[in-house]
N, C-alpha and C positions, 0 to 999 in steps of 0.2 A: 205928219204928226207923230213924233215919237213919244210913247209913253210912258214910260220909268227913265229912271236918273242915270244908269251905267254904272255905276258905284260899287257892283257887284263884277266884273269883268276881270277877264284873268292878266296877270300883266307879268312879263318878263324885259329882260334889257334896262332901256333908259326909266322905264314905268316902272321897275319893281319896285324900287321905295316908296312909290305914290300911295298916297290914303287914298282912303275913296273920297274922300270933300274932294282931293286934287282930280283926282279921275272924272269927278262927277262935272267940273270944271273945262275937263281937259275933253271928253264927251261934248258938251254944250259947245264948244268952239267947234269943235268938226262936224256935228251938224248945222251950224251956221254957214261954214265952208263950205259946205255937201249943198246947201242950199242956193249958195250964188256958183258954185260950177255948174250945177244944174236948173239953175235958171227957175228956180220954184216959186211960184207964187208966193208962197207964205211957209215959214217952219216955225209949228210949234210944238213948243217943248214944254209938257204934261207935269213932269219931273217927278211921278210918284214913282216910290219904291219896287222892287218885283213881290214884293210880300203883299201890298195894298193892291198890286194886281190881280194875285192870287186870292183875297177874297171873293169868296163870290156874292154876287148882286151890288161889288160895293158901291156906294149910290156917289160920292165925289166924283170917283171916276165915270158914272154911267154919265153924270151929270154934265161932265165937263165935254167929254167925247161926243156925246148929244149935241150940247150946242155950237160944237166947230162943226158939224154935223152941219145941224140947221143954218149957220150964215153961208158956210162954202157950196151947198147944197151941190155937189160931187156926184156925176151919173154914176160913177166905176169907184169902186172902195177895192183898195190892196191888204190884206194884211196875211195873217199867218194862219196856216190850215187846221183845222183839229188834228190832223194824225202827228204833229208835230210835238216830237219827243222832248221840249224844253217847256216847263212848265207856265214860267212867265210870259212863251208866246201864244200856248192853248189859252192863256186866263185872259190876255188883250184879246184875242180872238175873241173870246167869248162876253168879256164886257163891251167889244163893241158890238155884239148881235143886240146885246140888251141894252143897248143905247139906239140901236136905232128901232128897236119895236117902242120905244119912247114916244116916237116923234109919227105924226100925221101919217098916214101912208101916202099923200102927196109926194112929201118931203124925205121920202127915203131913198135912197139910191137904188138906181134898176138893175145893179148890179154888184155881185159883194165876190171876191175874189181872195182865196186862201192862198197861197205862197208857199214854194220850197225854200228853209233853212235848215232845220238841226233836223229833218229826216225828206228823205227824197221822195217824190209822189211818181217814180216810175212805176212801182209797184203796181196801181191801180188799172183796172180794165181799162181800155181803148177809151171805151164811147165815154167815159166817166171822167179821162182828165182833158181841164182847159189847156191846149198846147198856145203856148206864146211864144211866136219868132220874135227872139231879140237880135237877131246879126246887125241889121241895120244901126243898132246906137252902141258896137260893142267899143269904141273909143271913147264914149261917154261911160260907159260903165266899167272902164278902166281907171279912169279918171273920179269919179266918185267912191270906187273901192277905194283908190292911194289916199285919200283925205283922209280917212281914218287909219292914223299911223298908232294911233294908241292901242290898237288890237291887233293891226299888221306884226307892226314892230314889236308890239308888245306880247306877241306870241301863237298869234291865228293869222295863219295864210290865207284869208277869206278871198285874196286877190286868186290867188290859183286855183283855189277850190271851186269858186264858182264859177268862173272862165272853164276849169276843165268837167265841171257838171255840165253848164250847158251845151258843151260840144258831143260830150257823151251822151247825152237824149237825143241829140240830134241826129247820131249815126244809128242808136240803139231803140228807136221811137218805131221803125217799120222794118222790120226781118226780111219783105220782100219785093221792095222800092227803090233807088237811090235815095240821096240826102237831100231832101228839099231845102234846107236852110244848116246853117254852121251853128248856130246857138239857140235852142229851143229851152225854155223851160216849163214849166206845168203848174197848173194852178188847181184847186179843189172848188168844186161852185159852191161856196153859199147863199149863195141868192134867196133859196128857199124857206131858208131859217130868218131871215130880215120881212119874207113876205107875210108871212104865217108868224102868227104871236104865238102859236100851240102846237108848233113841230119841235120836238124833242134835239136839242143837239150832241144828244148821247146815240138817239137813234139814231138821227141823219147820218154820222158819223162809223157808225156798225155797219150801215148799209154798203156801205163804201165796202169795209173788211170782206163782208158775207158776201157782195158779188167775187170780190177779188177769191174767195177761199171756193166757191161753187166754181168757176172758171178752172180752178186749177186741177180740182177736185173731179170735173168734167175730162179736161184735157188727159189727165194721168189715167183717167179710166178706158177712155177711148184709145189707149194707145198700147193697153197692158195686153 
């Protein structure tokens, strides 16, 4: 499910002259693309603005994310972490927490999953990040980063950056282990914010920092 249009994407090369109608366009067909390389059930495209993301509560969006929600009813939800230093991806993060405290607790998914993009969740204590071996589908995830040539070509390497992120978690994840796996990435649990209608996702989200900053704060003192 992607939710805003692209329209705002930075573009270089063949893309510079592009409007954003064209871009929003030229976005729409590669995740259509993205969709049949990778074999997805369903892509849909939301197509609101990053500005109408960035409202908060705003009800179109909670509205609409709900009910793809409630038809696909989805055990495992992907999307973006709160520590995530791009605004448009904290605001979908957060409009979908509040899309699913919407719906039944039935009907919620037993599971909500934050994502590394525009900041890396190595940072975070051990026992606090989800580690996910991707090595097994790293041709497939080769193959869906090149679909998007409008951002490759158009001036973000997200092919080599995230190919050589998750190789770098994988080596840099245990100090004194070998490497379990070649491509590991990390994910933030929400889960708890989709359980609870009255957990704060400003706290949930401190709590993460405040272990990270007590651990270190620990470690440095133990050693001085």
């Amino acid at each position: 499910m992607v939710v805003t249009d692209g329209a705002g994407s930075a573009r270089s090369g063949p893309y510079a002259a592009y409007t954003d109608d064209q871009m929003r366009a030229v976005r729409k067909r590669e995740q259509k693309k993205a969709g049949t390389v990778g074999e997805y059930s369903a892509v849909v495209l939301l197509d609101y603005t990053s500005g109408d993301v960035k409202t908060p509560k705003a009800p179109p969006i909670v509205a609409d994310l709900a009910a793809v929600l409630s038809a696909a009813r989805p055990e495992i939800v992907y999307t973006h972490n709160l520590a995530d230093k791009h605004d448009t991806h904290v605001g979908t993060a957060l409009r979908l927490i509040e899309a699913c405290r919407t719906l039944p607790a039935a009907q919620r998914p037993s599971r909500v999953l934050g994502g590394e993009v525009w900041r890396d969740l190595d940072w975070m204590c051990d026992p606090d990040k989800v580690a996910l071996d991707v090595q097994d589908r790293e041709s497939l995830t080769a193959a869906l980063l090149g679909v998007f040539d409008s951002q490759i070509t158009g001036g973000k390497r997200y092919d080599l950056a995230t190919a050589g992120r998750q190789r770098a978690h994988a080596t840099y994840h245990q100090s004194h282990s070998l490497d379990a796996t070649v491509a590991l990435t990390f994910a933030m649990d929400l889960t708890p914010l989709v359980q609870s209608d009255t957990l704060d996702p400003l706290a949930y989200a401190k709590g993460y920092i405040e272990r990270f900053a007590a651990e270190v704060t620990d470690r440095v003192r133990r050693l001085s």
